[in-house]
N, C-alpha and C positions, 0 to 999 in steps of 0.2 A: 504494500500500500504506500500511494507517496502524500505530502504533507506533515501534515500536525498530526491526523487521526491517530498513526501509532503511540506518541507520547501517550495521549488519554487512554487508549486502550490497555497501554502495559501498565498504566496505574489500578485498574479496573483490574485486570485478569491478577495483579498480586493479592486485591483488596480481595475478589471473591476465590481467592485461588485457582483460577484459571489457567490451565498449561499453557504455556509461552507460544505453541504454534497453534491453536485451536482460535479460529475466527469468533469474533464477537456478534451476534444478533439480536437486534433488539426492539421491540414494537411497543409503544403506548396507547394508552385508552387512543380511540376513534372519537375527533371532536364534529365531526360535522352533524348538524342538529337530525337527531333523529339515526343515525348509525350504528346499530349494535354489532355488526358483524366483528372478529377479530382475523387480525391477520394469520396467526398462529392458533393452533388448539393443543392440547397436551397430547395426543395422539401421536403426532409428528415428529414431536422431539425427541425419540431415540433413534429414529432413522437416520434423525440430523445431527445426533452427537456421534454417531457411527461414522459420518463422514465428516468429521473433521471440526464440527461449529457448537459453540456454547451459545448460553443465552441471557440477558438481561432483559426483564420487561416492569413497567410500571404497574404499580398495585391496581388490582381490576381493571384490569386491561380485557379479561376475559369473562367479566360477571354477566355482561349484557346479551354475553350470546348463551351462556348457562355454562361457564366454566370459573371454576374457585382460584383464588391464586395458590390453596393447597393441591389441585390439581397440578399443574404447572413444575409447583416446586415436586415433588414428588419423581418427576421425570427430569429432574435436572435444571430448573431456571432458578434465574437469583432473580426476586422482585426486589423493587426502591423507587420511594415513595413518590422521586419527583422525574418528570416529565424531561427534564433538561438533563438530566443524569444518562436518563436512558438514550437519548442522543450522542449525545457528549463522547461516552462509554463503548459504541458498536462500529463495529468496520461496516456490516450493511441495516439500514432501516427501513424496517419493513412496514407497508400501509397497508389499509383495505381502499382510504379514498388521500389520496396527497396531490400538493402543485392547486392546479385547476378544475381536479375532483373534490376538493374541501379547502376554498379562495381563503374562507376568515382566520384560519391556523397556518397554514403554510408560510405566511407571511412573516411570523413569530418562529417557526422553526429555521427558515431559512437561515436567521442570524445564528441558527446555532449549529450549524454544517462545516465539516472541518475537511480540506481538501485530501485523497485519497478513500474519502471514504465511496461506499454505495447505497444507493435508496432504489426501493422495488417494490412497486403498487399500482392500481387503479392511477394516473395521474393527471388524464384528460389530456392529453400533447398538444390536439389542436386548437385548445385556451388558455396552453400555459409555453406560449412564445417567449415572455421576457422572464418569467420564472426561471426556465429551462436553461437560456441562454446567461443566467444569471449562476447557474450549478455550474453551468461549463466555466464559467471562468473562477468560480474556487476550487475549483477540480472536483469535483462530485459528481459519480457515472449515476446514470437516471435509468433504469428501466422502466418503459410504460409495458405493463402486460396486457395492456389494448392493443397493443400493435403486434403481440405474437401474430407471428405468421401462420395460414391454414393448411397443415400440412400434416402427415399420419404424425411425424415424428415430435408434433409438440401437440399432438391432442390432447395426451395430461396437463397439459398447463393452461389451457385456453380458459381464461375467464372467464370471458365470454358468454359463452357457452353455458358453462356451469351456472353461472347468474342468471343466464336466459331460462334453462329449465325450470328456476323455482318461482322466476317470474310467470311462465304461462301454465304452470299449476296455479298460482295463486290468485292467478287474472279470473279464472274460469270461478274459484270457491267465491271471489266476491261476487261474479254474479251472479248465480247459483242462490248467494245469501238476499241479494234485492231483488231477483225479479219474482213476480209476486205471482207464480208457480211453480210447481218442482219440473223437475229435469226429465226424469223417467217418466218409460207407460207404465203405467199401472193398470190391472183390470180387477176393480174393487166390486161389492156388492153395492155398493153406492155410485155406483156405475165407472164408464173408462175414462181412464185420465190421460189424454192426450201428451204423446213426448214435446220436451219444447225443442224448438229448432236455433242450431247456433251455427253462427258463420264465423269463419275465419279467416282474418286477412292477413297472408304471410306464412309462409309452409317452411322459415328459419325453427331452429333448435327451440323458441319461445311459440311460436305456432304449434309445431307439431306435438310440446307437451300440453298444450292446452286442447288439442285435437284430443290427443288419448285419456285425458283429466276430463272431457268432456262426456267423452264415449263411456267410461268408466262410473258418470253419474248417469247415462243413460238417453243421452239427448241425442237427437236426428243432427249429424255436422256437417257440414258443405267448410269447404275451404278455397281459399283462389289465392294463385301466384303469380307473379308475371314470370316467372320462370319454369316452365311447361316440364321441365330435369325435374323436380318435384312432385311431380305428379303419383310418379308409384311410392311413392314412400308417403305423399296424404293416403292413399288408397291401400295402404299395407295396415293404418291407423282402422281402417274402418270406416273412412270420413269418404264423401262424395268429393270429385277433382273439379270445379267449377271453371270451365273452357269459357274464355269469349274468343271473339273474331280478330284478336289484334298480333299484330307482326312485333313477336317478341325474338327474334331472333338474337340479337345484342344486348337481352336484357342480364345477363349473366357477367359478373366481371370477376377479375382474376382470384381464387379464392372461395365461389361460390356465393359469394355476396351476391345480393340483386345490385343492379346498375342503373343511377339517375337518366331517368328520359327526358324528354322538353317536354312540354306545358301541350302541347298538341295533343300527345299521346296520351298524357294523363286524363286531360278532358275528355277522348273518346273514351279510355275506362271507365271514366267516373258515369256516363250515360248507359253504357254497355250493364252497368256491375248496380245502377238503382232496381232493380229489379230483385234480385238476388239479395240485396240488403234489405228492402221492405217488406218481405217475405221472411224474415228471420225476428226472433224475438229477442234474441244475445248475438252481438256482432263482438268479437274481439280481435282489435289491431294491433300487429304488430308490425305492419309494415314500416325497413325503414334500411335507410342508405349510409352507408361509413362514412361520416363529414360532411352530410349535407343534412339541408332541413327533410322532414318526413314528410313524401309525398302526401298532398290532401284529395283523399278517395272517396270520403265522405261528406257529402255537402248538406246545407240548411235544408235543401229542396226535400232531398231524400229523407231526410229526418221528419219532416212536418207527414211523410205516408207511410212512416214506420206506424205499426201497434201501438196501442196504449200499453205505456207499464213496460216498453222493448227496453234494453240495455246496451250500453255500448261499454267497453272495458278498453281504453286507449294507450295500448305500452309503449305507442312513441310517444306518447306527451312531451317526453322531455328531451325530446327532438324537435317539439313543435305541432307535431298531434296529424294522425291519419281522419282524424274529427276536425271540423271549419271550427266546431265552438268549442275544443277542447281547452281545458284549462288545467296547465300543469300543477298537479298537488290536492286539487279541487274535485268535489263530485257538487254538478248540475244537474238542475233542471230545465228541456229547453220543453215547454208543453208537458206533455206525459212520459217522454222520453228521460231515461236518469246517463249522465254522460259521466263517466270516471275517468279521471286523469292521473291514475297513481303512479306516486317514484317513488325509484330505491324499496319494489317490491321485494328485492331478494333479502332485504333486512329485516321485513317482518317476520322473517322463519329464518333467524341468527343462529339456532343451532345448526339445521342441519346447514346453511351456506356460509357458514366457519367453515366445517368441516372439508365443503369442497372447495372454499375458495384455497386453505391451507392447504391441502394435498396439489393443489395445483401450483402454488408458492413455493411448495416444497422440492416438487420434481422441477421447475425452474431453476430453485440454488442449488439441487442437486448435480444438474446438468454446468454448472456452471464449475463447479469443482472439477479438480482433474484425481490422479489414481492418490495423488500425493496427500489429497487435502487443501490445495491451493486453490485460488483463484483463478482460473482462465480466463481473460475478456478476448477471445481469439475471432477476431473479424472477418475469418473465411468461416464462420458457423453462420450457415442460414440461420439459426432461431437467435444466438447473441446478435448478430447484426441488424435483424429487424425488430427486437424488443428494445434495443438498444436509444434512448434519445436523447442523451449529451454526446458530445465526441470531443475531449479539450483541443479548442478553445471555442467549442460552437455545440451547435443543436444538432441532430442528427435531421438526415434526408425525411425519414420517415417521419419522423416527429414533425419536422416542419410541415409535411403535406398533409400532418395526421390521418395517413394513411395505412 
């Protein structure tokens, strides 16, 4: 490591007796309001002291997501009490949200980053330009793990991913809990209960677990992609593949991401695909594009010929909303329509999205370690180079493009 970070380090590893080569790692409470997830769970930390790294973390760091700090110690961590320690203290810093994933802390930690060290988390690249570019020049390596690449060899690590699955489980339970019928048929002595009907927009890793979290409560599901490659794998779920007439040939970009179209195209969807939505009683959106705003699929029009009491569950909101009237954070009412805009779903279920966000944290610093225990930052690795978003004395390619 080069800088200062060693000094504070070799003070720390004599203070908790830490062996002289064993890397430091340390995470604090998650301050951004409403974050219980943690970066690390006690689970993880023998695998990680097997390869080479010890650990400092601040007191309840792990309460919010249902882990004790007698959990923790148990497997090896030193807790201490304050916030600035546990920075001060660690070769790498771990997040769940840093930089321009949680603007009001980052600001306060920054002063306290010493060059040589590493930081690795959720970090938002493409809002945290002068952040970023501010690490690079104390010498501090930034991994955004939004920028893992999609590829077999780093699917253990994709955030992503793992964040999206608890999100379109939990998309479906909310509406599920407000619309004002149940899901399944039922055929009672009090006669038959019609299935409700849900649509789904976006057949990504957040679609398709809300497709099967749907089926699973019972409901008739239609889902539409613009990406046609999708189709057997809606249909594998259970769900109907919802075709229109439109030339998607280009909608696919590197990755399996879907791919920004112009404003033409979208309008012809959005007339194509009213039908299909007013015809559904629970719509859930997930449609949504890597650094750009989320296309709007759903308009006023279509809304005013939905059902009394239909739902809409919007998991781009904070992207900007697949809904004209969505409001990030917010559940409305437009008429009889209830419109949700939740974020940072995957925090409401802090235990189980610890657990994956940690194993995914995990296999990233594991992969970063070489047979020795050391550090590799080695720039002919596809997944170091594309998670990668400082490079001293600058920002990385990908971060800049937040791609």
């Amino acid at each position: 490591m080069e800088g200062d970070c060693s000094c504070f380090a070799d003070i720390y590893a004599e203070l908790f007796d830490i062996e002289e080569d064993q890397m430091i790692l340390g995470f604090a409470k998650e301050t951004y309001p409403g974050e219980k997830r943690a970066a690390l769970v006690p689970s993880v930390l023998p695998g990680l002291k097997k390869a080479g790294f010890d650990f400092v973390m601040e007191t309840g760091a792990g309460l919010a997501s249902g882990f004790n700090d007698a959990a923790y110690q148990e497997r090896g961590a030193r807790i201490v009490p304050d916030r600035q320690e546990v920075i001060r203290a660690s070769d790498i810093i771990l997040y769940v949200r840093g930089l321009g994933a949680d603007r009001e802390t980052s600001g306060r930690d920054m002063s306290l980053y010493l060059g040589g060290q590493i930081i690795v988390g959720m970090l938002d690249p493409s809002n945290s330009q002068a952040e970023l570019k501010q690490l690079a020049e104390i010498g501090v390596t930034a991994f955004a793990l939004e920028l893992m690449p999609r590829i077999t060899r780093a699917q253990s690590m994709d955030v992503l991913s793992s964040m999206a699955t608890v999100a379109g489980y939990k998309a479906v339970l909310l509406a599920a809990s407000a619309l004002p019928k149940m899901f399944p048929l039922l055929m009672t002595a009090a006669g038959t209960i019609t299935a409700a009907h849900v649509l789904v927009i976006g057949a990504g890793v957040a679609g398709l677990q809300a497709i099967a979290t749907a089926k699973r409560l019972g409901a008739l599901v239609q889902a539409y992609d613009i990406r046609p490659a999708v189709k057997e794998q809606v249909e594998s779920l259970g769900a109907k593949f919802v075709e229109l007439p439109l030339e998607t040939g280009q909608s696919e970009a590197v990755g399996g991401y879907a791919k920004a179209m112009d404003e033409e195209f979208y309008r012809r969807q959005r007339e194509l695909m009213k039908r299909v939505v007013v015809e559904s009683e629970v719509v859930i959106c997930t449609a949504a594009v890597p650094g750009k705003r989320a296309p709007v699929l759903i308009t006023q029009d279509m809304l005013q010929a939905m059902k009394p009491g239909s739902i809409i569950v919007d998991l781009a909101a904070e992207q900007g909303g697949n809904c004209e009237l969505t409001r990030p954070g917010e559940t409305i009412l437009h008429g009889n329509i209830t419109i949700m805009g939740p974020v940072n779903l995957a925090s409401s279920v802090p235990y189980d999205s610890s657990q994956m966000y940690a194993r995914n944290i995990t296999n990233f610093l594991l992969h970063l370690v070489d047979k020795d225990g050391k550090i590799r930052l080695d720039d002919d690795d596809e997944i170091i180079q594309a998670a990668r978003a400082t490079v001293r004395p600058a920002i990385s390619e990908a971060a800049a493009s937040g791609s």
